[in-house]
C-alpha positions as CSV (number, residue, x, y, z in Angstrom):
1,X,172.7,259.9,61.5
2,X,170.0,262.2,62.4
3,X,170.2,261.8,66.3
4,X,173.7,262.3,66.0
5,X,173.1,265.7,63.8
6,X,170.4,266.6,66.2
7,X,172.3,265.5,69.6
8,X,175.4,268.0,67.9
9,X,173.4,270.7,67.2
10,X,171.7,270.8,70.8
11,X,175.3,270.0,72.7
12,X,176.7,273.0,70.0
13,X,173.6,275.7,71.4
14,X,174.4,274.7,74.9
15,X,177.9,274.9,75.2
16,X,178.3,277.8,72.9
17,X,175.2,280.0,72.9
18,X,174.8,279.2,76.4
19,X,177.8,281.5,77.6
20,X,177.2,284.3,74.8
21,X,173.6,284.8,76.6
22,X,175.2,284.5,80.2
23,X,178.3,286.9,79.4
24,X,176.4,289.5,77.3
25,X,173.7,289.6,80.5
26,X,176.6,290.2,82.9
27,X,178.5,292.8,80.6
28,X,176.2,295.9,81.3
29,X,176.2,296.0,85.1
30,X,180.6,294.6,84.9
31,X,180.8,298.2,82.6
32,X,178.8,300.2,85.1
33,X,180.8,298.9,88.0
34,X,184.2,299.4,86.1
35,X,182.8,303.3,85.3
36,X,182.4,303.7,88.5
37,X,185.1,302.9,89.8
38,X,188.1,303.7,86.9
39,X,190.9,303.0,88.8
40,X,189.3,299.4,89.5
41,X,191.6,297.1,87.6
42,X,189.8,293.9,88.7
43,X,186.2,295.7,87.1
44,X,188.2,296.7,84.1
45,X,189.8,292.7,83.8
46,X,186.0,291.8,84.2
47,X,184.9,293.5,81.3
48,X,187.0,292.7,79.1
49,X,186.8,289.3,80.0
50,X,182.9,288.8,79.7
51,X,183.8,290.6,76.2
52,X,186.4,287.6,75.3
53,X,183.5,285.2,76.4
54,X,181.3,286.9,73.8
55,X,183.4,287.4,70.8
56,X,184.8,283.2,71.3
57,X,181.8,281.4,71.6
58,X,179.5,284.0,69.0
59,X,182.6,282.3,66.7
60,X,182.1,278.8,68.2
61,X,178.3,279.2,67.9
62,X,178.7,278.8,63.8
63,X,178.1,275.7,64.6
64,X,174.7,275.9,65.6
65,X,173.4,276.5,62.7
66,X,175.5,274.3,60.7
67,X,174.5,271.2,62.8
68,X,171.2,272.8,62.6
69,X,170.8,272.8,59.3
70,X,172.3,269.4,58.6
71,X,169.6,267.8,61.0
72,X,166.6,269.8,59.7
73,X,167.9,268.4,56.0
74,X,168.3,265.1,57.6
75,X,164.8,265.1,59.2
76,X,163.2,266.8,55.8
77,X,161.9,269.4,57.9
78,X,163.7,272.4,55.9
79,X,160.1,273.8,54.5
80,X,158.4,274.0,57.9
81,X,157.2,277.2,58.8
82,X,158.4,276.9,62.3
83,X,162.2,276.2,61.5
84,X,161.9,279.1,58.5
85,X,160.6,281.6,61.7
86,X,163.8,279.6,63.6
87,X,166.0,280.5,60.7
88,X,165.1,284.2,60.7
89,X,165.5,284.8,64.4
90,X,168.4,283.1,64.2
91,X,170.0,285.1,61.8
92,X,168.0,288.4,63.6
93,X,170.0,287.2,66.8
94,X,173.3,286.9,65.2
95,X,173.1,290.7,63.4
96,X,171.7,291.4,66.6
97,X,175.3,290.1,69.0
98,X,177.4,291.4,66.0
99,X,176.1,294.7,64.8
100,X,174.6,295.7,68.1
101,X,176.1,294.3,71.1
102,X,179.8,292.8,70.2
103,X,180.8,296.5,68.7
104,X,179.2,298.4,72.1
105,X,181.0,296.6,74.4
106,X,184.3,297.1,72.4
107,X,183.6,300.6,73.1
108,X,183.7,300.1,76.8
109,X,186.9,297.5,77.0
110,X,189.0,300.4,74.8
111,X,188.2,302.4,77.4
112,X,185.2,304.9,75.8
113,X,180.9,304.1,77.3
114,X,179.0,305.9,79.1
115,X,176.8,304.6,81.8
116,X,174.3,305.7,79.5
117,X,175.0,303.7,77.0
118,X,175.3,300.4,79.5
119,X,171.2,300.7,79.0
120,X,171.4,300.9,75.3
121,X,173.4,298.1,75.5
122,X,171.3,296.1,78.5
123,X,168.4,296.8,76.2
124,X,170.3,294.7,72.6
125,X,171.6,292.2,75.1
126,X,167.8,291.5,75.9
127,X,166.9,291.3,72.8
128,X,169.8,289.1,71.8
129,X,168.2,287.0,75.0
130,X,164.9,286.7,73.7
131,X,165.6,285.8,70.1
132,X,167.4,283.2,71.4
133,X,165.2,281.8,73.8
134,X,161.9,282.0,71.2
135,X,164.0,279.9,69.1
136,X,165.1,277.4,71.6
137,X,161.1,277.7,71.7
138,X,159.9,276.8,68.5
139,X,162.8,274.0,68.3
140,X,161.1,272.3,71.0
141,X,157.3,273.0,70.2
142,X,157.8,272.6,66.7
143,X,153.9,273.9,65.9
144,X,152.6,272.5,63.2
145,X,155.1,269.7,62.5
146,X,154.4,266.0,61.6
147,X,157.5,265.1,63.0
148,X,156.1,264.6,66.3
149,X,157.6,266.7,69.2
């Protein structure tokens, strides 16, 4: 049962996680082309677009850490330091997509952003990015477990 728990979880963080990351990346420079060029419809359809990407698979990606925490309980593993640290970012990286990036590029597909703001938003997508990837991270490294890795 655990390899099927663990083989969920990592098909879940590829096929859902996977496009967030991609989408999110692409959304800043898709808003600056569609400000600069307003009467673009094909930048505008591009926006909200890589927006849809966002907002379906950050919903699809519950299952991450539903799997995730299933196969951690199913290892024992739910008191290592490095899946607690995987647990926080985790959790950092969703209030990070919902509070910080998911709301900024609402702004832009109802029609509101600045190009200044496209860095602002470049900048949370990053750090969405980065959570992300240290995670993916420790999941493979696993330091300090017994579990072998």
């Amino acid at each position: 049962m655990t390899k099927f728990l663990l083989a969920v979880h990592v098909i879940a963080a590829i096929v859902a996680i996977g496009p967030v990351t991609v989408a999110a990346s692409m959304f800043p420079p898709a808003a600056r082309r569609a400000l600069d060029a307003p009467d673009d419809v094909q930048a505008a359809g591009t926006v909200r677009l890589l927006h849809r990407i966002c907002r379906v698979y950050a919903a699809v990606g519950i299952a991450v850490p539903v799997f995730g925490f299933g196969t951690a309980s199913a290892m024992g593993v739910m008191g290592d330091a490095w899946l607690i640290v995987s647990i926080a970012l985790t959790t950092l990286a969703a209030l990070v997509l919902v509070v910080l990036v998911l709301p900024r590029q609402e702004v832009f597909v109802e029609g509101g952003g600045t190009r200044a703001t496209t860095a602002r938003l470049a900048m949370f997508t990053g750090m969405f990015n980065l959570l992300w990837a240290t995670v993916t991270v420790l999941m493979i490294v696993r330091p300090g477990s017994t579990t072998g890795a």
